[in-house]
CHARMM internal coordinates of N, CA and C (Angstrom, degrees):
IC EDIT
DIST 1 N 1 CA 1.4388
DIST 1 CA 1 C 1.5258
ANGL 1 N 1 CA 1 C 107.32
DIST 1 C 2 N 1.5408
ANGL 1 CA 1 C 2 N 121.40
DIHE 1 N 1 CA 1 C 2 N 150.61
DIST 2 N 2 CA 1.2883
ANGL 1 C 2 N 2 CA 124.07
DIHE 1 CA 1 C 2 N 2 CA -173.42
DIST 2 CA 2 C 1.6939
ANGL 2 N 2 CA 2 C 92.74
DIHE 1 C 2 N 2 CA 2 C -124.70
DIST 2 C 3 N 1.3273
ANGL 2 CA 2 C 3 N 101.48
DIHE 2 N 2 CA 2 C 3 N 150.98
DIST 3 N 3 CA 1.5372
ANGL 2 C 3 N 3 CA 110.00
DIHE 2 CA 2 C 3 N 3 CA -175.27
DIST 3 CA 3 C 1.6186
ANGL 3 N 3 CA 3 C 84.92
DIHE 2 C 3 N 3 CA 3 C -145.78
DIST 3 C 4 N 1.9303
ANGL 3 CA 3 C 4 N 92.20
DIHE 3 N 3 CA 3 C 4 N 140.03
DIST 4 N 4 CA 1.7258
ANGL 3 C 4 N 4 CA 116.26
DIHE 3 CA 3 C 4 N 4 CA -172.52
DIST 4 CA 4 C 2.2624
ANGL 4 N 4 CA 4 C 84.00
DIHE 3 C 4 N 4 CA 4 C -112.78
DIST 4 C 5 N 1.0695
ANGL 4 CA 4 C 5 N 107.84
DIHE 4 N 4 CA 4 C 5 N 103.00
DIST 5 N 5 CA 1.8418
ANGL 4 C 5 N 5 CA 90.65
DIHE 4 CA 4 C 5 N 5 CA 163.84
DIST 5 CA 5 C 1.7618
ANGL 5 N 5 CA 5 C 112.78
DIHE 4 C 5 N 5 CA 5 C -92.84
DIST 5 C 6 N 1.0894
ANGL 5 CA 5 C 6 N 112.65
DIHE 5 N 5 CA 5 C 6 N 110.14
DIST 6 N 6 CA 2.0532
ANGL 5 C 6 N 6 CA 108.93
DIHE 5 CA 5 C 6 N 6 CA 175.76
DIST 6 CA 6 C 1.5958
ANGL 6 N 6 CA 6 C 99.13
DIHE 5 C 6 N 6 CA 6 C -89.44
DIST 6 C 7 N 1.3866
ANGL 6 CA 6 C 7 N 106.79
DIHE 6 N 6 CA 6 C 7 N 129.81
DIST 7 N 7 CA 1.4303
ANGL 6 C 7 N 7 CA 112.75
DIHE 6 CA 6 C 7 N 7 CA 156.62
DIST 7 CA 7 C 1.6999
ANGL 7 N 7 CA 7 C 117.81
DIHE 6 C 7 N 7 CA 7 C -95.85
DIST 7 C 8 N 1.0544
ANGL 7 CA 7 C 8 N 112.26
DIHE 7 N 7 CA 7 C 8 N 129.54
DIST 8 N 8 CA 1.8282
ANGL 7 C 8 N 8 CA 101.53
DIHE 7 CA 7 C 8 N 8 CA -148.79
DIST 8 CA 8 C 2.0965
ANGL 8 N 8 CA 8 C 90.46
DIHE 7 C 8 N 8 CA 8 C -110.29
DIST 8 C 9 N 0.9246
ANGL 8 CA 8 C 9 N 98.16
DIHE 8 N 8 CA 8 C 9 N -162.50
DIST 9 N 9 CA 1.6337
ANGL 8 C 9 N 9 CA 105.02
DIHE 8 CA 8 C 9 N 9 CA 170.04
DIST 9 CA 9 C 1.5420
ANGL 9 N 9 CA 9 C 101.83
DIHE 8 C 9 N 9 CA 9 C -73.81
DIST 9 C 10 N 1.2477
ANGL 9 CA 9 C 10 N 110.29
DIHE 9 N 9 CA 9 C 10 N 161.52
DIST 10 N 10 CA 1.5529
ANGL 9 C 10 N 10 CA 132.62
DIHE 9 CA 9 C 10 N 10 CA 176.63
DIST 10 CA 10 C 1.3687
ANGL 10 N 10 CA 10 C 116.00
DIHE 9 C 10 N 10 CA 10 C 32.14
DIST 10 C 11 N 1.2145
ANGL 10 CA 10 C 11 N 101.56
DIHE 10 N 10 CA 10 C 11 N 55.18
DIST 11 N 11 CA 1.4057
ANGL 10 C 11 N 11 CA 128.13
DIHE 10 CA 10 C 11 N 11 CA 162.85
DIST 11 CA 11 C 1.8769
ANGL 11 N 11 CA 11 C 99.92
DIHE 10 C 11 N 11 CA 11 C 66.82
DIST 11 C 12 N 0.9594
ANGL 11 CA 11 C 12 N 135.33
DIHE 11 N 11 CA 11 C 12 N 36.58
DIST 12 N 12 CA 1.4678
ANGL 11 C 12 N 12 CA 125.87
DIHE 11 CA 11 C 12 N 12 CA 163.76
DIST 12 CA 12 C 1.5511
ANGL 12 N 12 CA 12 C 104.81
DIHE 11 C 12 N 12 CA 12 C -96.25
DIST 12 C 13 N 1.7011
ANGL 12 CA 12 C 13 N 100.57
DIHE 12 N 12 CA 12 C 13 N 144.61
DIST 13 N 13 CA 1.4436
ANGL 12 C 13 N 13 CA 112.99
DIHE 12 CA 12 C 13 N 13 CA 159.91
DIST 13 CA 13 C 1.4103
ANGL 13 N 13 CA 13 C 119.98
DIHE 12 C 13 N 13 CA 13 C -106.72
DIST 13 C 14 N 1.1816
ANGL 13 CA 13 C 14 N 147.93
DIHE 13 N 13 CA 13 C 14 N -179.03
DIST 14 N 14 CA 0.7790
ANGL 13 C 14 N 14 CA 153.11
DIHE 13 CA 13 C 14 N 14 CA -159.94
DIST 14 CA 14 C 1.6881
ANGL 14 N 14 CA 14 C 112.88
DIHE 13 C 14 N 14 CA 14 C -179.69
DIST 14 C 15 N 1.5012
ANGL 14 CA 14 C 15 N 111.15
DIHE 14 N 14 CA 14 C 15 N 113.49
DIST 15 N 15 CA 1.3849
ANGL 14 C 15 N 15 CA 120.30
DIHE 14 CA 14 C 15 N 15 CA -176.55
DIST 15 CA 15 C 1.2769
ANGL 15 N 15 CA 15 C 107.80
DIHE 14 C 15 N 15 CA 15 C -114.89
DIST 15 C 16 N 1.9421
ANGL 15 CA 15 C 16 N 118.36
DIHE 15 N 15 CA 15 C 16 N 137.56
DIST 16 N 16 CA 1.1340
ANGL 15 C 16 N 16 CA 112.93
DIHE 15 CA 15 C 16 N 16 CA 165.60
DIST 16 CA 16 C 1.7227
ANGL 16 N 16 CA 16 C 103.39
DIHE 15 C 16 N 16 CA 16 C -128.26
DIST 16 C 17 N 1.2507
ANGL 16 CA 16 C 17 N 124.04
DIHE 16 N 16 CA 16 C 17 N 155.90
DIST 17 N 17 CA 1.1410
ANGL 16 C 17 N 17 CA 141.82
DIHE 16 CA 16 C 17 N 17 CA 174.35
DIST 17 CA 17 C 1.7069
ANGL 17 N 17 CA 17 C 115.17
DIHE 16 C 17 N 17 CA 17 C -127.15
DIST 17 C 18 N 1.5559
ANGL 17 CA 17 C 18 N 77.08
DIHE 17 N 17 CA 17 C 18 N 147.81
DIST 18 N 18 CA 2.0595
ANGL 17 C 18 N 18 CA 108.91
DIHE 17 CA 17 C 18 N 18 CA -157.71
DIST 18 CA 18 C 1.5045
ANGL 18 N 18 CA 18 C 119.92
DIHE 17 C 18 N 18 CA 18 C -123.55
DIST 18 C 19 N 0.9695
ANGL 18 CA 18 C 19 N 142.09
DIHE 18 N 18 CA 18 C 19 N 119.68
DIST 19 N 19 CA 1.5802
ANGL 18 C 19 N 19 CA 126.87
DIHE 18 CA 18 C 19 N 19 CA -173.97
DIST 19 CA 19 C 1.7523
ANGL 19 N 19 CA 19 C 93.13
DIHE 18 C 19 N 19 CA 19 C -76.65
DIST 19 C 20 N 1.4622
ANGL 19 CA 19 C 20 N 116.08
DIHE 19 N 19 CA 19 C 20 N -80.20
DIST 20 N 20 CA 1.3508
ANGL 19 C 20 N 20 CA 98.92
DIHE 19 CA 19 C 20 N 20 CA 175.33
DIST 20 CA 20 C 1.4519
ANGL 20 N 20 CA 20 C 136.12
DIHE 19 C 20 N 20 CA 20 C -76.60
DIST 20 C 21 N 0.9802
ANGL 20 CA 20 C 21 N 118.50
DIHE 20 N 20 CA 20 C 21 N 175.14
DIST 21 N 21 CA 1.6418
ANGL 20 C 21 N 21 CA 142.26
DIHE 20 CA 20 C 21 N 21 CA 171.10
DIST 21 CA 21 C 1.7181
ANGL 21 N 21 CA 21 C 103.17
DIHE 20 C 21 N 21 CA 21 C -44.04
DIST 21 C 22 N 1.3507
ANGL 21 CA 21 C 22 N 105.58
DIHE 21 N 21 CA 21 C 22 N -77.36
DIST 22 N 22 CA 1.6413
ANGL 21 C 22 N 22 CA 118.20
DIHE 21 CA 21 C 22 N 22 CA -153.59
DIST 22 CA 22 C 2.1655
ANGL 22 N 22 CA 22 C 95.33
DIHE 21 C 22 N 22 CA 22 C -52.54
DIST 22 C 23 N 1.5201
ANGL 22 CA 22 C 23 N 88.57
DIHE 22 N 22 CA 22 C 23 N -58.92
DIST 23 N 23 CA 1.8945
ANGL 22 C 23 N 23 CA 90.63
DIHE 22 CA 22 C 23 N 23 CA 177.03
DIST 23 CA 23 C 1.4235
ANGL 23 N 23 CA 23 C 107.63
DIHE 22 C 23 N 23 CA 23 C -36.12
DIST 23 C 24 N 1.0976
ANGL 23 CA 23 C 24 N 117.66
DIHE 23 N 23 CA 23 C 24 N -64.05
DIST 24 N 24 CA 1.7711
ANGL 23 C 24 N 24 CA 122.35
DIHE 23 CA 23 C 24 N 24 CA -158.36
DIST 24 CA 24 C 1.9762
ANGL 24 N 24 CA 24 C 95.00
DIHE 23 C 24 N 24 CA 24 C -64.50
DIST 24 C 25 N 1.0890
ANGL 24 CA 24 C 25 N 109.45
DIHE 24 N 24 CA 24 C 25 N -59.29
DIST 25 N 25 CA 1.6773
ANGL 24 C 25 N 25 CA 104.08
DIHE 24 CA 24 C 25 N 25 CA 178.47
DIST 25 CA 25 C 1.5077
ANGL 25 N 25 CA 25 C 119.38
DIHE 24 C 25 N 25 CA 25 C -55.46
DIST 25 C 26 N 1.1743
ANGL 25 CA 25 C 26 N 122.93
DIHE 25 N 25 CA 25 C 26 N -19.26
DIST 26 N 26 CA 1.3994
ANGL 25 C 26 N 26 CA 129.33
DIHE 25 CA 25 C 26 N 26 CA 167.23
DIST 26 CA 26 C 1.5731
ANGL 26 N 26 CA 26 C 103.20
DIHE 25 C 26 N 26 CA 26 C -72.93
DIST 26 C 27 N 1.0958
ANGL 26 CA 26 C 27 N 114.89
DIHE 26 N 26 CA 26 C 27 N -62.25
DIST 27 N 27 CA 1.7210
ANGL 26 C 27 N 27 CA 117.77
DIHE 26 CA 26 C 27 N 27 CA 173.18
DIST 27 CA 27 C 1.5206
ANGL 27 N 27 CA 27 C 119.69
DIHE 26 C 27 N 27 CA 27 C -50.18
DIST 27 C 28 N 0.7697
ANGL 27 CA 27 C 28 N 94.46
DIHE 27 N 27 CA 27 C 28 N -20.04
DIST 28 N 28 CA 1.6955
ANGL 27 C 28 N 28 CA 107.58
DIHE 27 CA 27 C 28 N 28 CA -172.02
DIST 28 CA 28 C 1.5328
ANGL 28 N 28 CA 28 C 92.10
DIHE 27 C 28 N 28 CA 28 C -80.65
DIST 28 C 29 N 1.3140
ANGL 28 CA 28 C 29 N 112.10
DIHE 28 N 28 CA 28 C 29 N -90.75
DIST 29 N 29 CA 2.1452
ANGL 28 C 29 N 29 CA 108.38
DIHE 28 CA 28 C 29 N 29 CA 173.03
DIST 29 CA 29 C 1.6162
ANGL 29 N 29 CA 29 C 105.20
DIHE 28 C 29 N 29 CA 29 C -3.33
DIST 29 C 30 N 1.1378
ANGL 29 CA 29 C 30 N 107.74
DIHE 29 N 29 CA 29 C 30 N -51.19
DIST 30 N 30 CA 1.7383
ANGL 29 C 30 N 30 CA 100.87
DIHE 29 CA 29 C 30 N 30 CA -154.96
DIST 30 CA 30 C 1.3680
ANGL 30 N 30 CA 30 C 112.90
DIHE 29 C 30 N 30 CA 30 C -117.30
DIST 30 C 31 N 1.4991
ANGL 30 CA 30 C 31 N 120.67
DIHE 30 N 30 CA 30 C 31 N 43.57
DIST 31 N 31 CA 0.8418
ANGL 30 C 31 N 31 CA 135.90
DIHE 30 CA 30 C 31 N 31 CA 149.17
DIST 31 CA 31 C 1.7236
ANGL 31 N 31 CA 31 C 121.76
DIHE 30 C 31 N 31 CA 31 C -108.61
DIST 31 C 32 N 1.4476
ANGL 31 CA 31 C 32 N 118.35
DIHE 31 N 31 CA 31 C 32 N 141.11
DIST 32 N 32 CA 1.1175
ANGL 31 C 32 N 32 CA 121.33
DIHE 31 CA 31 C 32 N 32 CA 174.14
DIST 32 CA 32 C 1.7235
ANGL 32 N 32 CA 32 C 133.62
DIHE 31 C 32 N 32 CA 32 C -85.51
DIST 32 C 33 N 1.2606
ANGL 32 CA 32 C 33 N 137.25
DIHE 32 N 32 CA 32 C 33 N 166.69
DIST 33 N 33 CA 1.1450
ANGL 32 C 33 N 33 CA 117.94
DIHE 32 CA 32 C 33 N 33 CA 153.15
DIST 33 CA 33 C 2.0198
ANGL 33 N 33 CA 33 C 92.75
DIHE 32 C 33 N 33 CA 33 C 92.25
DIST 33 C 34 N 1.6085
ANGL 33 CA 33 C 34 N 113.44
DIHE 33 N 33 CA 33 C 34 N 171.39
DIST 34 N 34 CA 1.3961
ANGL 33 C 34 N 34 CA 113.02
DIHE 33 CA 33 C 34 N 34 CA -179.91
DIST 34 CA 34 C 1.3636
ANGL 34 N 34 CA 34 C 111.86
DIHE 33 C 34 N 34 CA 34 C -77.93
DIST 34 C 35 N 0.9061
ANGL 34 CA 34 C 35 N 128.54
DIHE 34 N 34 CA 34 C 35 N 140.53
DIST 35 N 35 CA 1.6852
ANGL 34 C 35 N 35 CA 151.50
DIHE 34 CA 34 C 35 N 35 CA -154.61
DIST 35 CA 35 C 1.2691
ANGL 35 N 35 CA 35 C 112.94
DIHE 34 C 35 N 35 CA 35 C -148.53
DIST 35 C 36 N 1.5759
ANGL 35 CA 35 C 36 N 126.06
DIHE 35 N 35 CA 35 C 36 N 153.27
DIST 36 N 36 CA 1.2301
ANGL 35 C 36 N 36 CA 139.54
DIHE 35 CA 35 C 36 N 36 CA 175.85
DIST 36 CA 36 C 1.3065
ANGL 36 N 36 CA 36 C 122.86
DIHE 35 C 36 N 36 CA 36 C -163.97
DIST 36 C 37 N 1.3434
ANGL 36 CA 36 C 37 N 128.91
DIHE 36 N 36 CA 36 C 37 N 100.20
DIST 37 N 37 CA 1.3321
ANGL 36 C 37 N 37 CA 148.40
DIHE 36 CA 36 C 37 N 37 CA 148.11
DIST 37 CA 37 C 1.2529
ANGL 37 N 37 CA 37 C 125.55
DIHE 36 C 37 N 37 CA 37 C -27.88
DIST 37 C 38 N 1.0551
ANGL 37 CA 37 C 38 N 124.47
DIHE 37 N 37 CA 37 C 38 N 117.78
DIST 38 N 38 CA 1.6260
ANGL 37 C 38 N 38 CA 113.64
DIHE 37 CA 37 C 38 N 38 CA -146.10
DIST 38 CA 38 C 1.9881
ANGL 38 N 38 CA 38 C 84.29
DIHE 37 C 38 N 38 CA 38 C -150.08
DIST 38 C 39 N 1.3256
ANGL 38 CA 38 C 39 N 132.06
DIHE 38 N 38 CA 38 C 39 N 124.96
DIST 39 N 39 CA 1.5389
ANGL 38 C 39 N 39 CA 129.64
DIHE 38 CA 38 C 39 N 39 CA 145.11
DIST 39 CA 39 C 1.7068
ANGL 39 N 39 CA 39 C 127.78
DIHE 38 C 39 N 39 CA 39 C -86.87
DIST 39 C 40 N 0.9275
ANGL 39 CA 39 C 40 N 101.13
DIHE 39 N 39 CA 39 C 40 N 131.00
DIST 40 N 40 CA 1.5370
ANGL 39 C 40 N 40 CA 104.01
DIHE 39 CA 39 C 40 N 40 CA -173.19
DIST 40 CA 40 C 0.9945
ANGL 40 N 40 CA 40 C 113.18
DIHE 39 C 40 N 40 CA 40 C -112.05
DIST 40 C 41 N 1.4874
ANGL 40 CA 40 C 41 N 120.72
DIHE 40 N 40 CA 40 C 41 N 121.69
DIST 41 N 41 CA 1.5032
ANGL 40 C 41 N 41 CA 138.38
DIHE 40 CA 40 C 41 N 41 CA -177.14
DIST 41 CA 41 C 1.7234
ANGL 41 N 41 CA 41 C 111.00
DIHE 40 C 41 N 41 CA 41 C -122.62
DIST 41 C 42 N 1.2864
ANGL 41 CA 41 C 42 N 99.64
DIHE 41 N 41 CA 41 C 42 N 128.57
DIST 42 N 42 CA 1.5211
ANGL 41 C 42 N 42 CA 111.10
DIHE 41 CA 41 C 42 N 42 CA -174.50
DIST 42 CA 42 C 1.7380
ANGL 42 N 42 CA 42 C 86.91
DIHE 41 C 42 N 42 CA 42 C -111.10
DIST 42 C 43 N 1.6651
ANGL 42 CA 42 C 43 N 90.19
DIHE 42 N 42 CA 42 C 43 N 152.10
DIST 43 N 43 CA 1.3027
ANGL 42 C 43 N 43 CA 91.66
DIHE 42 CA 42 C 43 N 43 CA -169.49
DIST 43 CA 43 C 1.9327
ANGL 43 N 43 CA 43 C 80.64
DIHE 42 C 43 N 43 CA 43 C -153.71
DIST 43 C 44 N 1.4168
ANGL 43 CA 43 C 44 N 96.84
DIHE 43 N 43 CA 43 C 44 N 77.83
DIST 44 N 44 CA 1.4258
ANGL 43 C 44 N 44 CA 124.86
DIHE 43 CA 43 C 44 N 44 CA -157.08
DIST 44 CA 44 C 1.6943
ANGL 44 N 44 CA 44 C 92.48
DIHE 43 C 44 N 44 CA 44 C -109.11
DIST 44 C 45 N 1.6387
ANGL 44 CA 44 C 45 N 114.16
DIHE 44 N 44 CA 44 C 45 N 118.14
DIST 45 N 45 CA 1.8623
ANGL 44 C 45 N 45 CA 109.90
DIHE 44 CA 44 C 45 N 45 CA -176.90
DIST 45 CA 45 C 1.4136
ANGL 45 N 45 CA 45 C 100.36
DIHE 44 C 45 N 45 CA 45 C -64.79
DIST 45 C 46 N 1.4033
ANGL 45 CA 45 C 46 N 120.43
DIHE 45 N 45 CA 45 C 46 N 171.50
DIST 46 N 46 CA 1.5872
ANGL 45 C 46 N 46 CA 114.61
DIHE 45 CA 45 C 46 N 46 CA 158.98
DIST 46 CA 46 C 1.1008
ANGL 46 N 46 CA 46 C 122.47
DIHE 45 C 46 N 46 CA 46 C -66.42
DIST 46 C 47 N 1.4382
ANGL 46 CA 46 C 47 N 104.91
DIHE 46 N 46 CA 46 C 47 N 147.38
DIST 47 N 47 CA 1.4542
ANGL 46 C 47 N 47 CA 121.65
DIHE 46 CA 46 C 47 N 47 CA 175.90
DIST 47 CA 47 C 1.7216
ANGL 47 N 47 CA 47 C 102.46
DIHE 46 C 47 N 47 CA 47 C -75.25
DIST 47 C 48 N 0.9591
ANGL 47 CA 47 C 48 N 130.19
DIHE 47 N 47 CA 47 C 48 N -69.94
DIST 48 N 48 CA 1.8750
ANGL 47 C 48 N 48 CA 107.50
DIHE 47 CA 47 C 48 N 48 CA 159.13
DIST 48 CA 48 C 1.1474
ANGL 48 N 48 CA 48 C 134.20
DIHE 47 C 48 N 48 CA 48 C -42.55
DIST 48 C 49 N 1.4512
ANGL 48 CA 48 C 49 N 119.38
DIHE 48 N 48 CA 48 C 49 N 124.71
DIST 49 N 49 CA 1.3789
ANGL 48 C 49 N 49 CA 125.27
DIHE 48 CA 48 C 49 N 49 CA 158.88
DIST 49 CA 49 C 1.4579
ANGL 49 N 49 CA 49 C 116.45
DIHE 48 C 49 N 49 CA 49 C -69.93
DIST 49 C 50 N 1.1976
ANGL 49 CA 49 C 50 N 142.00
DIHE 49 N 49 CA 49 C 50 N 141.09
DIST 50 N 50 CA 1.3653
ANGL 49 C 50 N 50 CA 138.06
DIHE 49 CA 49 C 50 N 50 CA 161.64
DIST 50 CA 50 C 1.6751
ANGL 50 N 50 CA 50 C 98.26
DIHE 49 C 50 N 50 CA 50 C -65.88
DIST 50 C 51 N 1.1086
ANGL 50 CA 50 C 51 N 94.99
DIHE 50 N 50 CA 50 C 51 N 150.08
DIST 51 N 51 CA 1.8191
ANGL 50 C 51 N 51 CA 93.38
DIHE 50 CA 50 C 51 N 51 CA 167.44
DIST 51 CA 51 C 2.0629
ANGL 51 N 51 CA 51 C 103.02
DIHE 50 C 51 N 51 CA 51 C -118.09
DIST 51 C 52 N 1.2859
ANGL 51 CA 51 C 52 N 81.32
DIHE 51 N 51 CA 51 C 52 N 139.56
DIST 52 N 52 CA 1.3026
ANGL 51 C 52 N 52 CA 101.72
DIHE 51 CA 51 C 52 N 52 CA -171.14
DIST 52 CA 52 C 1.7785
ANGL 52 N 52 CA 52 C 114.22
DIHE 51 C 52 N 52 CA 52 C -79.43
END
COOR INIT
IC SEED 1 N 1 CA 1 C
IC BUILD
């Protein structure tokens, strides 16, 4: 997952979320103001156990 965070005037943020790469970097260009591109990786164990 890709996350865009905008910090806007008077203290608002503003988060958007992307499944791919290319979407979020296109959004990113055409946004104004300080910005940050951020990828998010979960590194989450399985929810199944194998049974032994």
């Amino acid at each position: 997952m890709w996350v865009i965070t905008v910090y806007c005037e008077e203290n608002k943020t503003t988060m958007f979320e992307f499944e791919n790469e290319e979407e979020a970097r296109e959004m990113f260009k055409s946004l104004p103001g300080l910005r940050i591109l951020s990828e998010v990786i979960y590194n989450d164990p399985p929810l199944v156990r194998e049974k032994r």
